[in-house]
LUMVEXFI-69500 format. One record per residue: x, y, z of N, C-alpha, C in turn. Coordinates in steps of 0.02 Angstrom, whole numbers, plus 50000, padded with zeros to 5 digits. Atoms other than C-alpha are relative to their C-alpha. Layout:
REM residues N
XYZXYZXYZ...
REM end
This chain:
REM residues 197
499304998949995502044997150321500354993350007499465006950008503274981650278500344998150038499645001049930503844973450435500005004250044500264995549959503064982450548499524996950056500765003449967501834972850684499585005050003500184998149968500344979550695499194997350032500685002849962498764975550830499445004349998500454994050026497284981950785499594999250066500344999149922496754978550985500315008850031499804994549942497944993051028499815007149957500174990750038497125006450886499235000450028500674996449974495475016150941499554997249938500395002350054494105006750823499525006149983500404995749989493155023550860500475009149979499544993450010494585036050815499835004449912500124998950073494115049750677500245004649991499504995350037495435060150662499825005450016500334993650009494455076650730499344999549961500544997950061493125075350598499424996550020500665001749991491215073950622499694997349956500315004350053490185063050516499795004949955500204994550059489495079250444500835004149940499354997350062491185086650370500194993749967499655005150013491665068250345499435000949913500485001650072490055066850208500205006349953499884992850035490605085250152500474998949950499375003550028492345079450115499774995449952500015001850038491885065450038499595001049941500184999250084490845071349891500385006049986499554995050026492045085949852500494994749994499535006850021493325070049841499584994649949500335005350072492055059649711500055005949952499924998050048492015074449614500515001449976499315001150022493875075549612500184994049953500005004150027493985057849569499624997449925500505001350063492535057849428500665005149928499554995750062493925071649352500684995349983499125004950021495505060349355499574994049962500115005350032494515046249302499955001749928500124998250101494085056349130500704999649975499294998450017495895059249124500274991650008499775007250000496435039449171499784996549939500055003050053495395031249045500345000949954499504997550067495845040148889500644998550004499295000949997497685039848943500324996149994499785007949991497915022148956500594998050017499005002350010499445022649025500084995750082500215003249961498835016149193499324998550039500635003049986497825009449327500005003750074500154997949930497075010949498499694995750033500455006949951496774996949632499865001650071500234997849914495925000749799499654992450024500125006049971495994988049903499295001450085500435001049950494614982950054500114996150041499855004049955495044974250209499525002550061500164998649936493884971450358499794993450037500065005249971493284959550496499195000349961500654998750047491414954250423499715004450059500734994949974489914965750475500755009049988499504995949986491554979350458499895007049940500084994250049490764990050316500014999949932499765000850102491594984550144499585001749937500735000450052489874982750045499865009050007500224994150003489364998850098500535007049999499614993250016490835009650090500204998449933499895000650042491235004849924499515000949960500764995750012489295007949870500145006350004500034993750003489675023449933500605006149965499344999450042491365026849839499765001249948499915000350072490915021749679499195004649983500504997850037489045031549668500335007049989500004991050055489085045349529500675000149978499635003750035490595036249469499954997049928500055004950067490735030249277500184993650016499785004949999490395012649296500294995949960499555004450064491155008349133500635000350021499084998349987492805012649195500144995750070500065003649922492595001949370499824994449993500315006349980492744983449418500214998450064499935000749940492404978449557499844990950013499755006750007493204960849638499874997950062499845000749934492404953449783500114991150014499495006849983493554937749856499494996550040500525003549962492324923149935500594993550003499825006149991493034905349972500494997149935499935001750042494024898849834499794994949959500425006450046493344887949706500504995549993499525007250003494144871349669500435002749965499434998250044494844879049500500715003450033499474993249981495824893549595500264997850065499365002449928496424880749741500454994949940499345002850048497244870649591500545004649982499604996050028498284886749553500365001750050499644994249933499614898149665499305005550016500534997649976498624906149776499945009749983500204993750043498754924549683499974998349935500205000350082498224918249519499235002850015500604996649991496464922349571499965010049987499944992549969497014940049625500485001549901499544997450042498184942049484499525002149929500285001750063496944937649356499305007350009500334994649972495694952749446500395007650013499614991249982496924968949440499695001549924500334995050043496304983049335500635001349938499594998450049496934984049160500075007549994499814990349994497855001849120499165004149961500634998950033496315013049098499455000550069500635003749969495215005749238500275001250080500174998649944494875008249405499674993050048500085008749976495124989049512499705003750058500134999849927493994987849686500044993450013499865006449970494444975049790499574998850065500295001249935492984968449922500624991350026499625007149977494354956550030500584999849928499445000950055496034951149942500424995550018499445003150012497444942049917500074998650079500015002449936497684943150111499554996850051500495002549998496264933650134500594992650022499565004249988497614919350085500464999750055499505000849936498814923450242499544999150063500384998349936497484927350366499514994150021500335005949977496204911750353500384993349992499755008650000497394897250324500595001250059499635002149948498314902850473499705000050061500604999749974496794905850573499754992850017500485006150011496094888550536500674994149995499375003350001498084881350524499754993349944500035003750029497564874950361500644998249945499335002050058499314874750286500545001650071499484999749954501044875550373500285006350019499664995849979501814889750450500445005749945499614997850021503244891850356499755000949913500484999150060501984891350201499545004950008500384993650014500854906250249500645007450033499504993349974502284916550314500355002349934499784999650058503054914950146499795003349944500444997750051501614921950057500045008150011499904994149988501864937750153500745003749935499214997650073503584940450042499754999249918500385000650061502384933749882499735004449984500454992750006501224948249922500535006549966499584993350030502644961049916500145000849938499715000450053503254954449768499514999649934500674998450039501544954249670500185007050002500154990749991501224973149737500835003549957499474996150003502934978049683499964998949900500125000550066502514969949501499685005349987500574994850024500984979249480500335009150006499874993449994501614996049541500614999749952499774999550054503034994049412499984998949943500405000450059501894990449284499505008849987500604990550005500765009649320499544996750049500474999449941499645002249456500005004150054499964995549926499375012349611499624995450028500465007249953498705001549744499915005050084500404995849908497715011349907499474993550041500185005249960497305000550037499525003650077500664999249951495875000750168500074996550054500135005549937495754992650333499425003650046500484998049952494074996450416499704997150058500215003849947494094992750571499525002150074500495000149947492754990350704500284996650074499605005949953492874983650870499684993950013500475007350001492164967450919499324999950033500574998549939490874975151029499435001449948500344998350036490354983950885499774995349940500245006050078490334969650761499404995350029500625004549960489494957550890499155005349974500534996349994488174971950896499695001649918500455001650055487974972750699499854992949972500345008350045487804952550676499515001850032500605000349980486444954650805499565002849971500464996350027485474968750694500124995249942500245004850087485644955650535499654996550025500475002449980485004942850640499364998050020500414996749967483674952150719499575001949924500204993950049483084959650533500104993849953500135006050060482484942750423500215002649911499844998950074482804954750248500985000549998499325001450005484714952750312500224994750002499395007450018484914935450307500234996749976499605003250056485544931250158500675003150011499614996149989486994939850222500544993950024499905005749972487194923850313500054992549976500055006050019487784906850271500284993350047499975005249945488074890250361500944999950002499374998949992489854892250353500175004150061500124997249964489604909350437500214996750072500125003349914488974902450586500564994350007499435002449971490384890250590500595001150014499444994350013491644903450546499865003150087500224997149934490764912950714500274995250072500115006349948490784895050815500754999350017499365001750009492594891850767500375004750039499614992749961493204909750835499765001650079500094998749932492334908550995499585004050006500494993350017491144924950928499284995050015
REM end
């Protein structure tokens, strides 16, 4: 919601709406097979698109709920865009040329692991640019999203959030579990060091 604060200390990281993991898995495959039907109908139609976005803290799920999204999905019709560090090329550019150049042509079905707010959230984190330069980007964002959706995009957005108790508690099971540590890179751990985690 657009000018709106909100703290994701004061939402329940544990809140599920009523619903038990068992209706939750119920639900969602009676919702893939919904989706497998619009998608027959999106392609052909070409008249638009569909971008689902992914936002979380790491260990927060992304990889695996989006695994679990897209199986029994036509993957011809699905790309999926996941955002890492920027490369030299894509820090020579405005910082949504990356993103811009990754939305789903009409037809297609965009996933987004991490996004565009990637750009507001670590360079003010790390106060690698000025103030009045990542606050600005917030009004850039709108004005992207407002392109796309007046082009035929739909754009659904994700925020999966854990709490820190619980994240602490899944770095320790990567840690702990040598076939997860490629999961891990020396950054990571300075990313961890840097935050005090």
């Amino acid at each position: 919601m657009s000018g709106q604060k909100v703290r994701l200390s004061e939402i329940d990281a544990d809140e599920t709406a009523g619903m038990s993991k068992e209706e939750a898995l119920q639900q969602i495959g009676q919702l893939r097979e919904k989706v497998n039907e619009l998608q027959q109908i999106l392609y052909p139609e070409h008249r638009q698109s569909l971008l689902i976005v992914f936002q979380a803290m790491d260990t927060g799920g992304k990889d695996g709920t989006i695994r679990k999204l897209l199986s029994g999905i036509n993957p011809a019709g699905i790309r999926v865009t996941s955002f890492k560090v920027p490369s030299r090329q894509e820090l020579d550019h405005d910082f949504l040329w990356r993103t811009h150049k990754a939305t789903p042509p009409k037809g297609l079905i965009g996933v987004w692991n991490r996004s565009h707010y990637e750009d507001v959230l670590v360079v003010r984190v790390h106060k690698l640019v000025q103030r009045d330069i990542w606050k600005s980007r917030f009004d850039q964002i709108n004005s992207f999203e407002r392109i796309l959706t007046s082009n035929g995009t739909t754009i659904v957005k994700f925020m999966l959030h854990i709490s820190k108790e619980e994240q602490e508690r899944r770095l320790q099971a990567r840690l702990d579990n040598p076939e997860k540590w490629w999961k891990f890179s020396p950054s990571d751990l300075k990313e961890r060091a840097f935050l005090g985690r």
